[in-house]
C-alpha positions as CSV (number, residue, x, y, z in Angstrom):
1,X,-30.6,-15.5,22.7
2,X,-31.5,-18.4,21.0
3,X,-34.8,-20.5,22.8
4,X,-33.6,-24.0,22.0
5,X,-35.3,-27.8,21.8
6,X,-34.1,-31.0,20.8
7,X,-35.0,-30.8,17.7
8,X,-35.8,-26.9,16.9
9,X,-34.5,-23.2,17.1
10,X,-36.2,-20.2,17.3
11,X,-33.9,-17.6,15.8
12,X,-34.1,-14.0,17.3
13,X,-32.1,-11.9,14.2
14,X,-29.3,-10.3,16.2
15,X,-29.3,-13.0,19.0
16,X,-28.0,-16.3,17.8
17,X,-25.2,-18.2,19.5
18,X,-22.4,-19.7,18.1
19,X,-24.1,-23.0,19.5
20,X,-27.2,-22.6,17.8
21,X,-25.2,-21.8,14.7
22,X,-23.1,-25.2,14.8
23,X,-26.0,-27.2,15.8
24,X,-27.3,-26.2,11.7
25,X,-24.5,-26.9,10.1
26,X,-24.0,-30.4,12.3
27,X,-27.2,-31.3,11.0
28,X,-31.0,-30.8,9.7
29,X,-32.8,-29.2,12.5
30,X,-36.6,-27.4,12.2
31,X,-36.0,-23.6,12.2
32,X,-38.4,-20.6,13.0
33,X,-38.1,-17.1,13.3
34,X,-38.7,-15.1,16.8
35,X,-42.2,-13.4,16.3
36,X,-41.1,-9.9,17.2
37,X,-38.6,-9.7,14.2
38,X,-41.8,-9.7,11.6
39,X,-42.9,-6.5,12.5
40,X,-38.9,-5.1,12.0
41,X,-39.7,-6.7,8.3
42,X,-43.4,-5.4,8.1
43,X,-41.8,-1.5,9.0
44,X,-38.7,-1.5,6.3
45,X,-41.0,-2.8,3.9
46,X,-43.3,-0.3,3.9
47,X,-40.8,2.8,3.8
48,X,-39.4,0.8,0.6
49,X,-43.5,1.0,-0.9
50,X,-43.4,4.4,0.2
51,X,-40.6,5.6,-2.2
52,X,-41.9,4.0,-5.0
53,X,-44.8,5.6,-4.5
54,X,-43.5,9.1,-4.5
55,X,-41.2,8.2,-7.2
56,X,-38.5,8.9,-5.5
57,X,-34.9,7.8,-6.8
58,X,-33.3,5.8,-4.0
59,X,-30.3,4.0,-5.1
60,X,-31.0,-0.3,-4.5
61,X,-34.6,0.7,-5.5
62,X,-35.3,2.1,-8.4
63,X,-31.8,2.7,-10.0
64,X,-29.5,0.3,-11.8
65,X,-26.7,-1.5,-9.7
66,X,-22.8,-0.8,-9.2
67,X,-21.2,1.6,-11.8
68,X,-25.0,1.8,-13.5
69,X,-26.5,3.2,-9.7
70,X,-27.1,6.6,-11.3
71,X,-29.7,5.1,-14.0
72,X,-32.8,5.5,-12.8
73,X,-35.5,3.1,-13.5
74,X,-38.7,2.9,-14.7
75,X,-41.7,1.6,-12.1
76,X,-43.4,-0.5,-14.5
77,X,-39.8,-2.0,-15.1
78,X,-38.8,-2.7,-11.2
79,X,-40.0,-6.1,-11.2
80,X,-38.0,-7.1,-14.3
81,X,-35.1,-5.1,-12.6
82,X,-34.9,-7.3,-9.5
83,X,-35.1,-10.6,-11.9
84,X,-32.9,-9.7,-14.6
85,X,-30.7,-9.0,-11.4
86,X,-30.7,-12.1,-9.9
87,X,-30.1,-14.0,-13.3
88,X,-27.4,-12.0,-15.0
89,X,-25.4,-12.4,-11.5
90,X,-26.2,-16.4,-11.7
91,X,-22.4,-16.7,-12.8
92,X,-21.0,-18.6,-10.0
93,X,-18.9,-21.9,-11.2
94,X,-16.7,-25.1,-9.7
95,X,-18.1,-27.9,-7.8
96,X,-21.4,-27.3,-5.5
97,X,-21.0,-26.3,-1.9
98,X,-21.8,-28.9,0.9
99,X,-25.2,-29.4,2.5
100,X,-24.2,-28.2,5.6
101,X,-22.8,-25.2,4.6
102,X,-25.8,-24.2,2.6
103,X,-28.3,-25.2,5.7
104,X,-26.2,-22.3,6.8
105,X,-26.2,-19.7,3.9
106,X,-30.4,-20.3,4.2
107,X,-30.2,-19.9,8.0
108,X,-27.8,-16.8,8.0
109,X,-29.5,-15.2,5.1
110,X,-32.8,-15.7,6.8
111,X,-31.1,-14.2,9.9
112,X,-29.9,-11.1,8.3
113,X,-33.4,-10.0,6.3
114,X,-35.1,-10.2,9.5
115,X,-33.0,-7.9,11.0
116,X,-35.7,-5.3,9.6
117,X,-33.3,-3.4,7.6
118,X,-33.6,-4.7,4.4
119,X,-37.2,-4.0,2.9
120,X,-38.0,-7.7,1.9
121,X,-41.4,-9.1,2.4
122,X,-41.3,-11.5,5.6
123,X,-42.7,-14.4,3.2
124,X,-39.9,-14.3,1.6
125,X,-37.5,-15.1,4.7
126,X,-40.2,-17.7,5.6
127,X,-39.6,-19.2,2.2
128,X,-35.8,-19.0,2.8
129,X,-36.5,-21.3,6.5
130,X,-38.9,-23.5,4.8
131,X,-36.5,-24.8,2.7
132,X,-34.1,-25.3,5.4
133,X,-36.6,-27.0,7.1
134,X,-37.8,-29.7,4.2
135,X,-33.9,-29.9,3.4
136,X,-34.1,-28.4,0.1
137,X,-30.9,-27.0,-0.8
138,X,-30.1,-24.3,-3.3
139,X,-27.0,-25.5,-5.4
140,X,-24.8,-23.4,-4.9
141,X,-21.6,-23.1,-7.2
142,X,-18.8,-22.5,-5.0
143,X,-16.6,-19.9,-7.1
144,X,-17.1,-16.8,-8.1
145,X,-17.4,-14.2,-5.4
146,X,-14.4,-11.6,-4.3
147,X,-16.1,-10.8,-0.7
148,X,-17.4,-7.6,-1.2
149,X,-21.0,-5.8,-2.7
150,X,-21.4,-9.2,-0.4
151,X,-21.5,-13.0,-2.0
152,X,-22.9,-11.8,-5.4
153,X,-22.7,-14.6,-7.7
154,X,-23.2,-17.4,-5.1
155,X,-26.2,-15.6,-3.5
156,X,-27.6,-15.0,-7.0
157,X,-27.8,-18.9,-7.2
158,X,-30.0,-19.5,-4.2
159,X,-32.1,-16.2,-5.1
160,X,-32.4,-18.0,-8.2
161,X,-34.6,-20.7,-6.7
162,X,-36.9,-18.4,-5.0
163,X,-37.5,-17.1,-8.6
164,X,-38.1,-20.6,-10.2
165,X,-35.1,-20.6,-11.6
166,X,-32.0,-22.6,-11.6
167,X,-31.4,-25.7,-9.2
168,X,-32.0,-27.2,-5.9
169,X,-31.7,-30.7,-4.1
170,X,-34.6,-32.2,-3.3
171,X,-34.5,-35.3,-1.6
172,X,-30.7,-35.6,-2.7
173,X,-32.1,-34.9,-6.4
174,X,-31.1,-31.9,-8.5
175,X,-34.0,-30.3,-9.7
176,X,-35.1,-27.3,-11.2
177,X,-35.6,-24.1,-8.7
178,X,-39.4,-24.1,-9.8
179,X,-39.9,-27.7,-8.9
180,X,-38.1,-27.2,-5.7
181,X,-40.6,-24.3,-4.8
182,X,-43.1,-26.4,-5.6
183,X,-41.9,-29.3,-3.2
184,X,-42.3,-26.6,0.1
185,X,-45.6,-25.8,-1.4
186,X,-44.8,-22.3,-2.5
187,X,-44.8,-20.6,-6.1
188,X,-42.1,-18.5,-7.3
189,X,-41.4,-15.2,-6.3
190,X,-42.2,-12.1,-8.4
191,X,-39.5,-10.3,-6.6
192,X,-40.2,-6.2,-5.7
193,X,-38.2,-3.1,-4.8
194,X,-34.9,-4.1,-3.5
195,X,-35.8,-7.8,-3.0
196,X,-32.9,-9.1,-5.5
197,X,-30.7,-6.8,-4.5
198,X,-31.2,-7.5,-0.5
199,X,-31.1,-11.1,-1.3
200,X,-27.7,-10.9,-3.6
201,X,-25.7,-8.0,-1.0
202,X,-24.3,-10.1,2.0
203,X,-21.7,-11.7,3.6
204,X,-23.2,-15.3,4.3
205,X,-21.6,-17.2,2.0
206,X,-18.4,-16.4,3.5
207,X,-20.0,-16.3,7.2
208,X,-21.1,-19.7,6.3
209,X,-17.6,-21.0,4.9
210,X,-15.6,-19.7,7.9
211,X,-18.0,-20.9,10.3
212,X,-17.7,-24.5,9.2
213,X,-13.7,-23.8,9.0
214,X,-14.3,-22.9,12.7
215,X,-15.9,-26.0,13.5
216,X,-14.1,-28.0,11.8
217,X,-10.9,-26.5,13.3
218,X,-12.6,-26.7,17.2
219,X,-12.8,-30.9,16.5
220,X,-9.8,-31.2,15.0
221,X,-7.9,-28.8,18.0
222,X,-10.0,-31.5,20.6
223,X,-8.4,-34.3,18.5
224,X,-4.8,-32.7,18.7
225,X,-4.9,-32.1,22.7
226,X,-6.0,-36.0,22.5
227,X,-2.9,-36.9,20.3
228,X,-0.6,-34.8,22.3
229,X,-1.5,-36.5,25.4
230,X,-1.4,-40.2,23.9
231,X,1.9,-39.7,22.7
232,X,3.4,-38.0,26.0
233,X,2.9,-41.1,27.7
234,X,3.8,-43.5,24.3
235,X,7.2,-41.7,25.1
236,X,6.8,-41.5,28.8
237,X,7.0,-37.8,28.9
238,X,7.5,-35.5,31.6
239,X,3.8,-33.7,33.1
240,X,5.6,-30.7,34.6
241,X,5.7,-28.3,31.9
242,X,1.9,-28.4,32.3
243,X,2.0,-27.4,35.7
244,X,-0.6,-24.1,36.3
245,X,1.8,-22.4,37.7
246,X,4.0,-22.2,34.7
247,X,1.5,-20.7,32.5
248,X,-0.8,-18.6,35.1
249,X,3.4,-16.6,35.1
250,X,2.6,-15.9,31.6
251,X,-1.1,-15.1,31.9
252,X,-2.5,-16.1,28.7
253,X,-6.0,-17.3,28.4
254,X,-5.6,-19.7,25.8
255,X,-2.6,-21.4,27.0
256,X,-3.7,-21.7,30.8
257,X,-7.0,-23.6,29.6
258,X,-4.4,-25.8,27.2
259,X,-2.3,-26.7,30.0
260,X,-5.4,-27.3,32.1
261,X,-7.5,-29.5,29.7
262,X,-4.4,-31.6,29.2
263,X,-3.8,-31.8,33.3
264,X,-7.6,-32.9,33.3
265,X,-7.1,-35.8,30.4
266,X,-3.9,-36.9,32.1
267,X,-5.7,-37.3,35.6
268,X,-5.3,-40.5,37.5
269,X,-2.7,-42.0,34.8
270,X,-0.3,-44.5,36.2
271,X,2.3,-44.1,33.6
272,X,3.7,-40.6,34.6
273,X,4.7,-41.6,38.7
274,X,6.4,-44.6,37.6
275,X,9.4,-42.8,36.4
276,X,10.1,-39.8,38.4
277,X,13.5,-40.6,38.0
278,X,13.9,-41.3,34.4
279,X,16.6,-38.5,33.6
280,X,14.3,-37.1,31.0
281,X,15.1,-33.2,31.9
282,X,13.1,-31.9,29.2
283,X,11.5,-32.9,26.4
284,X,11.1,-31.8,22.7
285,X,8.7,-28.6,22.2
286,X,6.5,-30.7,20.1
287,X,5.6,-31.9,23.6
288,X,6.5,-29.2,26.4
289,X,4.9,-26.7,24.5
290,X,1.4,-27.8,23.7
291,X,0.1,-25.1,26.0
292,X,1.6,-22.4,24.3
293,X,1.4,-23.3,20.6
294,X,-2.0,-24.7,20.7
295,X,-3.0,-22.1,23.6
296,X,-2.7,-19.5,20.9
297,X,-4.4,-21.4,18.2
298,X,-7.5,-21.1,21.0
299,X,-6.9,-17.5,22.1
300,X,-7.2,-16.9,17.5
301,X,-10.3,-19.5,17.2
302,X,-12.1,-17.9,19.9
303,X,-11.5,-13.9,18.3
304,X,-12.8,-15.6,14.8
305,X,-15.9,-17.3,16.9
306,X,-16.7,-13.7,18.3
307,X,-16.8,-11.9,14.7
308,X,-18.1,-14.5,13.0
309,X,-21.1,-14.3,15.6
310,X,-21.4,-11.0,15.2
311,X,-21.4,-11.0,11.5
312,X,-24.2,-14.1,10.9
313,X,-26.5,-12.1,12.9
314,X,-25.5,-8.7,11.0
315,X,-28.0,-6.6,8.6
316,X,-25.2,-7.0,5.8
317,X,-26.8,-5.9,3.0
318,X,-26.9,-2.4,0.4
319,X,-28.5,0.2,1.0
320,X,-30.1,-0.1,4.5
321,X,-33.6,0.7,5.8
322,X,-34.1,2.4,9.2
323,X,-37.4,3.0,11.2
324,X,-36.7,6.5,10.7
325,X,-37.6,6.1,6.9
326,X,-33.9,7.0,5.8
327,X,-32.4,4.7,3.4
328,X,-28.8,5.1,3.7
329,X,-25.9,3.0,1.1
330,X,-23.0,2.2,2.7
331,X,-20.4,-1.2,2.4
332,X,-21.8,-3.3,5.0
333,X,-21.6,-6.3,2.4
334,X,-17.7,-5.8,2.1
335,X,-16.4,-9.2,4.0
336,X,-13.3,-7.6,5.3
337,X,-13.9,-9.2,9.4
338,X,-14.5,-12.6,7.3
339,X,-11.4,-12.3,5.3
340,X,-9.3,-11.8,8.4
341,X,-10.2,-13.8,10.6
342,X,-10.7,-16.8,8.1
343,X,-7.0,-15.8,7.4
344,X,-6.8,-16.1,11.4
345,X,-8.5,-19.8,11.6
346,X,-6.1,-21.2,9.2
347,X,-3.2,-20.2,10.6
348,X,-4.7,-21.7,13.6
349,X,-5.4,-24.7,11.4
350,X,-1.7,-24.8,10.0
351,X,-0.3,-24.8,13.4
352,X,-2.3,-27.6,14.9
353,X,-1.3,-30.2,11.8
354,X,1.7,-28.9,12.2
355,X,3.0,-29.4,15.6
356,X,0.9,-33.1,15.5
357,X,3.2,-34.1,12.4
358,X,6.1,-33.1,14.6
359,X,5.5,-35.3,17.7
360,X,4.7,-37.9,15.1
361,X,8.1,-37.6,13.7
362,X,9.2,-38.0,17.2
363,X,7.6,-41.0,18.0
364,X,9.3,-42.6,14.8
365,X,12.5,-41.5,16.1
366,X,14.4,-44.1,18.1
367,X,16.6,-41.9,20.0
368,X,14.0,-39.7,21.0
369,X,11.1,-41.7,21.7
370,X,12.6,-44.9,23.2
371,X,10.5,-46.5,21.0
372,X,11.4,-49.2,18.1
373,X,12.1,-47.7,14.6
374,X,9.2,-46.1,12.8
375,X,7.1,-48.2,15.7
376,X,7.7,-51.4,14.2
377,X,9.3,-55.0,16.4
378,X,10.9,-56.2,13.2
379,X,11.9,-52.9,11.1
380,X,13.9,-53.5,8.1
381,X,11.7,-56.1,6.3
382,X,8.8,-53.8,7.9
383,X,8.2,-50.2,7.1
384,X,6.2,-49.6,10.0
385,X,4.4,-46.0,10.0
386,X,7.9,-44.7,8.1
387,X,5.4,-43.7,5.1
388,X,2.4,-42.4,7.1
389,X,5.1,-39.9,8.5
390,X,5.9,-38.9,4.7
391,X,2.2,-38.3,4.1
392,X,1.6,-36.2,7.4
393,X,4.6,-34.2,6.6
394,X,3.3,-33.2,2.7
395,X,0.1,-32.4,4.0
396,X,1.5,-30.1,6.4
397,X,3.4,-28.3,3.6
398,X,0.2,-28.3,1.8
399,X,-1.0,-26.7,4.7
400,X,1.9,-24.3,5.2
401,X,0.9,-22.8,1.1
402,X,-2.7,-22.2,2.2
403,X,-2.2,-20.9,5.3
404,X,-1.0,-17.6,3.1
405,X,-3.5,-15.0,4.1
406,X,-6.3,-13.8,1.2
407,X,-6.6,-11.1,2.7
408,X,-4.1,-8.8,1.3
409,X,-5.0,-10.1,-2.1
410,X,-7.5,-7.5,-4.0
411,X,-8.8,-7.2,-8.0
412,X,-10.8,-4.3,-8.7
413,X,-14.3,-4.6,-9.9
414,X,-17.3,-3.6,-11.7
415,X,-15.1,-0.9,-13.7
416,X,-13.3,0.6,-10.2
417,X,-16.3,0.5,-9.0
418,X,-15.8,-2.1,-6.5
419,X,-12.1,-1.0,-6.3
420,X,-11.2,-2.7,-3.2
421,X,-12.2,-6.9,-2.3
422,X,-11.5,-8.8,0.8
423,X,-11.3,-12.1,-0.8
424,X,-13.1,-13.6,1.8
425,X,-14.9,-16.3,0.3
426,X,-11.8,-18.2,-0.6
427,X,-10.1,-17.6,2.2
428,X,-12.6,-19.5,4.0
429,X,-13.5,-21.7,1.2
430,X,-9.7,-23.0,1.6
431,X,-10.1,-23.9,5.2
432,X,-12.5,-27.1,4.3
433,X,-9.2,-28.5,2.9
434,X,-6.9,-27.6,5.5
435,X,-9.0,-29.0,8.7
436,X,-9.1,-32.2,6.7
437,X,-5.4,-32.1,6.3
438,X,-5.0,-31.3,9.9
439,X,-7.0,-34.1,10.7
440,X,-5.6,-36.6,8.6
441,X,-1.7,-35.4,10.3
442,X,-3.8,-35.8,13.6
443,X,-5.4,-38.9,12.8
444,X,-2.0,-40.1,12.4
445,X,0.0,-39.2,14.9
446,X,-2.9,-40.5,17.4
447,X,-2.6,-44.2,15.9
448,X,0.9,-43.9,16.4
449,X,0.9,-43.4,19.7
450,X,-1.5,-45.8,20.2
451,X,0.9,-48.3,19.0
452,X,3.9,-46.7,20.8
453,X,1.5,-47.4,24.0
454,X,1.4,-51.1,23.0
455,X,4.9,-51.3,23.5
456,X,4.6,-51.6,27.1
457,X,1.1,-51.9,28.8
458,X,2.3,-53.0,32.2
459,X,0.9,-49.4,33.6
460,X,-2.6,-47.8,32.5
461,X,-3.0,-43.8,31.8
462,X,-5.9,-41.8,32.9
463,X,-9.8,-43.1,32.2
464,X,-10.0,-39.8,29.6
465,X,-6.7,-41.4,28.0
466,X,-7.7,-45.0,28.2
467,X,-11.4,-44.3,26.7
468,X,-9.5,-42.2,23.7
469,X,-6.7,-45.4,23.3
470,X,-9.7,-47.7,23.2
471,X,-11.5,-45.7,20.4
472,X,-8.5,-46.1,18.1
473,X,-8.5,-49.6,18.9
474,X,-12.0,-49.7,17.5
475,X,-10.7,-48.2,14.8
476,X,-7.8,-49.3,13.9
477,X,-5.7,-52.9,14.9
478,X,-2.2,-52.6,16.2
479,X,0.5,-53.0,13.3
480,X,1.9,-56.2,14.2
481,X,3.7,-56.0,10.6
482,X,3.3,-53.9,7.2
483,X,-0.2,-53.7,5.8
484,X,-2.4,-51.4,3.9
485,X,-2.5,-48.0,6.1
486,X,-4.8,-46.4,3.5
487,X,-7.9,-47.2,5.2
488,X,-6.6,-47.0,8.9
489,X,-6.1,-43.6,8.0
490,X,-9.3,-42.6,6.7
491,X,-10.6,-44.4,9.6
492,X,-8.7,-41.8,11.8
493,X,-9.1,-38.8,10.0
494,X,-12.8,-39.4,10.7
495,X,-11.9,-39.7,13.8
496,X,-10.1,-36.6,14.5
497,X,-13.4,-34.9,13.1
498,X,-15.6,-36.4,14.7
499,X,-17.6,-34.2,18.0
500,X,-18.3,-35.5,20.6
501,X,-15.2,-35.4,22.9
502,X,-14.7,-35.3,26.4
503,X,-16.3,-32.5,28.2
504,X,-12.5,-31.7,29.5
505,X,-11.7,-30.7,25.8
506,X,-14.7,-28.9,24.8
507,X,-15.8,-26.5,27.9
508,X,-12.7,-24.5,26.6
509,X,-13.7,-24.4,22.9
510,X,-15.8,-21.4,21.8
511,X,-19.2,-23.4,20.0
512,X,-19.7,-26.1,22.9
513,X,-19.5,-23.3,25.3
């Protein structure tokens, strides 16, 4: 459970929604941590004291790291062990990662420490949530990790502030991770036993990466259904293949709530009775099958929404305390339920753009649509939306390339080592690129059929419709003859992203559940 207020979350490690999890990554909200997970923290801690007092050699503790775990360390030397850690894996490199995504590295790291299984002090999770909280943002290379012995190098960048070292945003201002400590009133951490290491093992970075791919990739589905259904009735499509009885024959989840949301955006439109005897038989799958394409894009977002939940609330780091006093190393930090399902969610992603650039290519097609060429009264000396077509159908190859999965791909590691990697983190790094794409094709297609509805306004669709139509409008003007697109576009690619969509769209989405 997550207790929830306008403006705040308590976070019970183990418990967070999906819901909660979006609302952070949406935007800056005051975190805290459920009281009973301190004592967890208070209990791991304490077996970790315990071994170092009796000198015993627990690997994560008082040994080296990786193919050096059989060294054994020195205890005057522990405290230089967990810095010269967190420095010498400061190797991550390309452009920063976004705000929101970090909000959600601090939040999910946070999370996973105060599952009690890590041996970290509790003021150092606290530390993690204060800077959440004062929007201080670890920066955060975003290249550099392989997915398994968890995030290492990105991690070892936001450890690094807690240490006084490297970088933060403060206020929007790069500064140096000792200065941003000093901005949430707290000095830098002299890390102890395990403390690097527990903050450099785990998955969130690539939690954190395929989680915004999911949300992203929820909008941009919303947007799609939208488009679909503006350009059904641009073209004056037939309704049937949406009946429930069609798809409750077939029986799958995804594609009965498809055909439903659609039924309910369609509802009370005047366009589809006035031409039950049009001769239009069937129309092109691009069409009839939206429930069953996008269907099974849902039925794949909402298996990646359940292991993604699962794994930003998971203890995923190396070795692992227990109240039992063991301290057992295993692989929890290898991201291989990240990798596939990020894998999953672009593939998801893929399809969506991909069937919207279709219909869109329909709806520029004369002797499909019924509409003028490239939706345009005087085609010839105008271009129309010819072009837009062009750049909605390279994005979707763009889209097609990354859509390959990452991961199958593996490079061993740490001299065999780490002999097998789930790629994760750029397998859901890649999916900030392909929901934009997605959402530019969508974006697209919408304001075409917009403008294929102008064509004849004598009938009105359905409220849901008409709200959507009048949106664009806001948006963008009707092409009464060529002019720059390059802004209309951007204008509906924000769009497409955008959240808040009619409740007919999201009850069926996993994160607005």
């Amino acid at each position: 459970m997550t207790k929830a207020t306008t403006s705040s979350l308590t976070l019970l490690p183990g418990h967070v929604s999906l819901a909660a999890l979006r609302s952070i990554y949406a935007a800056p909200v005051q975190l805290s941590l459920d009281p009973s997970a301190r004592a967890l923290m208070q209990a791991s801690l304490a077996t970790v004291q315990r071994i170092v007092d009796e000198d015993q050699v627990v690997y994560g503790i008082n040994t080296g790291f990786g193919k050096l775990a059989s060294t054994k360390i020195a205890h005057e030397r522990l405290a230089e062990l967990q810095r010269n850690l967190v420095l010498s894996h400061s190797v991550a490199t390309g452009d920063a990662l976004a705000d929101d995504v970090v909000r959600l590295i601090l939040a999910t790291k946070a999370i996973s420490l105060a599952r009690g299984h890590s041996g970290i002090r509790p003021e150092i999770v606290d530390a993690l949530l204060a800077m959440a909280n004062a929007n201080v943002l670890p920066v955060i290379p975003a290249k550099g990790s392989v997915g398994a012995s968890g995030d290492l190098a990105p991690l070892a960048h936001l450890a690094c502030v807690l240490i006084g070292e490297g970088q933060a945003k403060v206020d929007g201002k790069v500064v140096p991770g000792a200065e941003a400590m000093r901005s949430i009133g707290l000095q830098p951490f002299v890390l102890g036993p395990k403390e690097g290491l527990a903050l450099l093992n785990g998955t969130q970075v690539s939690t954190s990466l395929a989680l915004a791919g999911l949300f992203g990739a929820e909008s941009v589905f919303a947007a799609a259904l939208v488009a679909g259904c503006l350009s059904l009735e641009a073209i004056k499509g037939s309704v049937k293949p949406f009946d429930a009885r069609i798809h409750e024959a077939r029986g799958q989840a995804g594609q009965i709530a498809v055909a439903a949301a659609v039924r309910a955006l369609l509802d009370g439109s005047a366009i589809d009775p006035s031409h039950p005897n049009c001769g239009r038989v069937q129309d092109p799958y691009s069409i009839r099958c939206v429930p069953q394409v996008m269907g099974a894009c849902l039925d794949n977002l909402h298996h990646a929404a359940r292991v993604l939940t699962i794994e930003a609330n998971a203890a995923s780091d190396n070795p692992l305390v227990f109240d039992n006093g063991d301290v057992i190393s295993g692989g929890n930090f290898h991201a291989e339920p990240v990798a596939f399902v990020a894998d999953i969610i672009a593939l998801a992603v893929a399809e969506i753009g991909a069937i919207s650039e279709r219909r869109l290519s329909l709806l520029l097609d004369p002797g499909l649509s019924g509409l003028p060429a490239f939706l345009i009264r005087d085609s010839g000396v105008n271009s129309g939306f010819m072009i837009a077509q062009v750049t909605a159908a390279a994005l979707a190859a763009e889209n097609q390339c990354l859509a390959n999965p990452s991961s199958v791909t593996s490079l061993p590691t740490s001299a065999n080592q780490e002999d097998h990697v789930s790629m994760a983190t750029y397998g859901a790094r890649r999916l900030g690129d392909m929901v934009r794409n997605a959402a530019v094709m969508v974006g697209i297609e919408a304001m075409a059929a917009a403008q294929g509805m102008e064509f004849d306004r004598s009938l009105k669709s359905s409220p849901l419709v008409e709200a959507q139509f009048a949106a664009i409008r806001e948006r963008v003007a009707y092409l009464e003859q060529d002019r720059y697109l390059a802004t209309d576009i951007e204008a509906m690619r924000a769009w497409a992203q955008q959240s808040p969509w009619p409740a007919a769209l999201t009850q069926c989405l996993p994160s607005f559940a």
